[in-house]
Structures are given as structure tokens and as C-alpha cells.
C-alpha positions in Angstrom: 0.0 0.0 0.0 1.4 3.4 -0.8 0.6 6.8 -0.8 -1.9 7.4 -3.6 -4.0 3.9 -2.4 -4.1 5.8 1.3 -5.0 9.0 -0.5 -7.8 6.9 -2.8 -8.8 5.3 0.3 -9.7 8.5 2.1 -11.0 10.3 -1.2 -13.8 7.8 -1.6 -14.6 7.4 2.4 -14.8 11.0 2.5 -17.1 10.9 -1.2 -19.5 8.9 0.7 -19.6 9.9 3.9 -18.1 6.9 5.7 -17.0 7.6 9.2 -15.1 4.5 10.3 -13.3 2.3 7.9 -10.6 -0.6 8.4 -8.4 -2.4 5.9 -6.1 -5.7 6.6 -3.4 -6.2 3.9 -0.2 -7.8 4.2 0.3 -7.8 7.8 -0.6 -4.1 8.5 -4.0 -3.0 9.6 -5.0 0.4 8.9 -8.1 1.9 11.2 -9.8 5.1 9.8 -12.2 7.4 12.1 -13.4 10.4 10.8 -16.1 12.5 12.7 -18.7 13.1 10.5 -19.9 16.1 9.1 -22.8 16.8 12.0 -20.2 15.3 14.7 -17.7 17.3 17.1 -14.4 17.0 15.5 -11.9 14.1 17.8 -8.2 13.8 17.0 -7.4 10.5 16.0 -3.7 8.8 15.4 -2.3 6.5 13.1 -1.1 3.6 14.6 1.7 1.1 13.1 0.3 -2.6 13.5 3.2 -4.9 13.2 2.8 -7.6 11.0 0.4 -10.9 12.1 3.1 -13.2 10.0 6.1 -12.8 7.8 4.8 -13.5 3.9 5.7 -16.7 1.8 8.8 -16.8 -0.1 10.5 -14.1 2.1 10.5 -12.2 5.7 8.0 -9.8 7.2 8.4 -6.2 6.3 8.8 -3.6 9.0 5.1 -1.6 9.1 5.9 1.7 7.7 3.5 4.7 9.1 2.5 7.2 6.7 1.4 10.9 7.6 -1.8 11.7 6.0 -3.0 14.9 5.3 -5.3 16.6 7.0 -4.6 14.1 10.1 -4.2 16.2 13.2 -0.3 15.9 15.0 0.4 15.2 18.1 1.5 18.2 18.7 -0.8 20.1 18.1 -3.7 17.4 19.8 -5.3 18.2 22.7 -4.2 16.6 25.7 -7.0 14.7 27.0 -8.4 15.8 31.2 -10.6 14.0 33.1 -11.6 14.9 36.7 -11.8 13.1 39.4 -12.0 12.4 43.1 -12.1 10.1 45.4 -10.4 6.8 47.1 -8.5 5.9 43.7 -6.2 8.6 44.4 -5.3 12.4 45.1 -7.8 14.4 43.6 -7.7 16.6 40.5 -7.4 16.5 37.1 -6.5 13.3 35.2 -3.8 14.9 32.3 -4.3 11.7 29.5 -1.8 10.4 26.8 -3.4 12.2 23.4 -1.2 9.7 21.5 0.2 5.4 21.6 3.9 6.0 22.3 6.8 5.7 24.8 6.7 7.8 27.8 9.6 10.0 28.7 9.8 12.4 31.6 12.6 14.3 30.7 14.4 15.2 26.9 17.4 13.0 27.6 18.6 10.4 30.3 21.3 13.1 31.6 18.6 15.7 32.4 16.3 16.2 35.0 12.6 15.2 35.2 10.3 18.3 33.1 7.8 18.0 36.1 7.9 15.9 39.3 5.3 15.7 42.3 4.9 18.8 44.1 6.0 20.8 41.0 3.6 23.5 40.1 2.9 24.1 36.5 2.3 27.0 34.1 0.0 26.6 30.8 2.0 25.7 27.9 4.9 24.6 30.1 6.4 20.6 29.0 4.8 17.4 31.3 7.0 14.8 29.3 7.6 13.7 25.6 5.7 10.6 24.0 7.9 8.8 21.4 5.9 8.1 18.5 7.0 6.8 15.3 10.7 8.2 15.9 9.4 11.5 16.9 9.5 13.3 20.0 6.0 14.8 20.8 6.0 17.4 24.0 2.7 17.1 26.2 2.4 20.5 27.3 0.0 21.7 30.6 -3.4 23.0 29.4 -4.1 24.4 32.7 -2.2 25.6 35.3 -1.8 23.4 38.7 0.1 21.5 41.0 1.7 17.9 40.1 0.2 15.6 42.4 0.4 12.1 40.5 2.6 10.5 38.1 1.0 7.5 37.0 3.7 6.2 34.2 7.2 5.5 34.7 10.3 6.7 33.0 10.1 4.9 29.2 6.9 2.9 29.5 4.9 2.3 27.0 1.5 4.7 26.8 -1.6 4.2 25.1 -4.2 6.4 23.6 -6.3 7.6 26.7 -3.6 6.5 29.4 -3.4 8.6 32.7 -0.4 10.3 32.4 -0.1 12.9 35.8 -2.9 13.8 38.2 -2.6 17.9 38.6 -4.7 19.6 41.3 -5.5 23.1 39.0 -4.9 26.1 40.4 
């Protein structure tokens, strides 16, 4: 699959108004969701799928990931919130991996942590960076607060919706 089947692909979903589509081919699965036009707009990522088995006659190939237009970055996605309170934990504001990646708390293993517990934060000021796809996405504070939990250690793996830090807002 290259670029102009992707770009075909979305052409004709978006032609007929298809809002969730998903293709299996070769060992990579690719998932489209697309708010439709009535629907509030939710960021979505591509996700690579490695391959279920390697192909006759020759090994698997690695998954490649393609950007595709009009697909919102991780940068620029909104970090996902949800509040809470309770016995679970310290309350305040669930800060949510917008993205599937690797979780890193600071930019390189000789420097120090971008946040830790007790740290208050400004808007717009750096949580941690999410590896995805070999790039190195900053989750910036949509709020101002206080770090109260850290729910993911140093290079674990995150998923899409994953607690990342509890922050009590300010």
C-alpha cells in the first residue's frame, strides 16, 4: 500500500460519507475514524500494526507509518483531562496520553525530570515527551496546577487515553 491507495482510500470514504473504515493487507492493519460532518471534531492517530506473519517466499516487512494529510499531530492534539475524586487517588485532574507511544519524563537520560510531584505548572509549560514513530512529541499543561500524581514510569509504553499525571488546577 502506498501513498496514492491511502489517498484513494480517504477520497472515496470521504465521497461517501463513511466515518469508520478498516483495511487488513499484508500484515498491516490500517483503522480510519473520521467524525462526520454533524459530529464534534476528535483527534485521531495513526497507529503502526506490526505484521500478524512474515509473507511466503520471504521475511515480514517492517510496518511503515505514513502521515496523512489533513490528520491532526500530536503536537498540536489536545491533551486529554478527566476529573476526578475520590479513594483511587489524590484528587484533581487526570492529564491523558493524546497519542500510543513511549513515555519519557525528561528530553534525555542526563537531564532532569520536566515535572515531578509537588512541581507546580504554568500553561504551555512541557509534562513529558511521547515517542511516537521516531518522533518526539511534548505534552504540554493545558491548565495551570500543582503535580500531584505521576502515573507512568520513565520509558513505558502509553496508550491512547492513558493517565499520564494527576494535577490539582490552580
Amino acid at each position: 500500500m502506498d501513498i496514492a491507495d491511502l489517498k484513494e482510500i480517504l477520497r472515496i470514504l470521504e465521497a461517501q460519507d463513511i466515518t469508520e473504515f478498516e483495511l487488513e493487507q499484508d500484515g498491516v492493519k490500517l483503522r480510519v475514524c473520521r467524525a462526520s460532518k454533524n459530529a464534534a471534531l476528535v483527534p485521531a492517530a495513526l497507529v503502526p500494526v506490526a505484521p500478524l506473519a512474515p509473507a511466503a517466499g520471504g521475511p515480514a516487512a517492517a510496518p511503515q507509518a505514513v502521515p496523512l494529510s489533513g490528520a491532526p499531530s500530536a503536537a498540536g492534539a489536545p491533551t486529554f483531562v478527566e476529573e476526578t475524586a475520590g479513594e483511587e487517588g489524590p484528587a484533581g485532574t487526570i492529564v491523558k496520553s493524546p497519542i500510543v507511544g513511549t513515555f519519557y519524563r525528561s528530553p534525555d537520560p542526563n537531564s532532569p525530570a520536566f515535572v515531578n510531584v509537588g512541581d507546580r505548572v504554568k500553561v504551555g509549560q512541557v509534562l513529558c515527551i511521547i515517542e511516537a514513530m521516531k518522533l518526539m512529541n511534548e505534552i504540554e499543561a493545558e491548565f495551570a496546577g500543582e503535580v500531584v500524581k505521576i502515573h507512568v514510569e520513565n520509558g513505558q509504553p502509553v496508550q491512547y487515553g492513558d493517565a499520564l499525571f494527576t494535577v490539582r488546577p490552580a
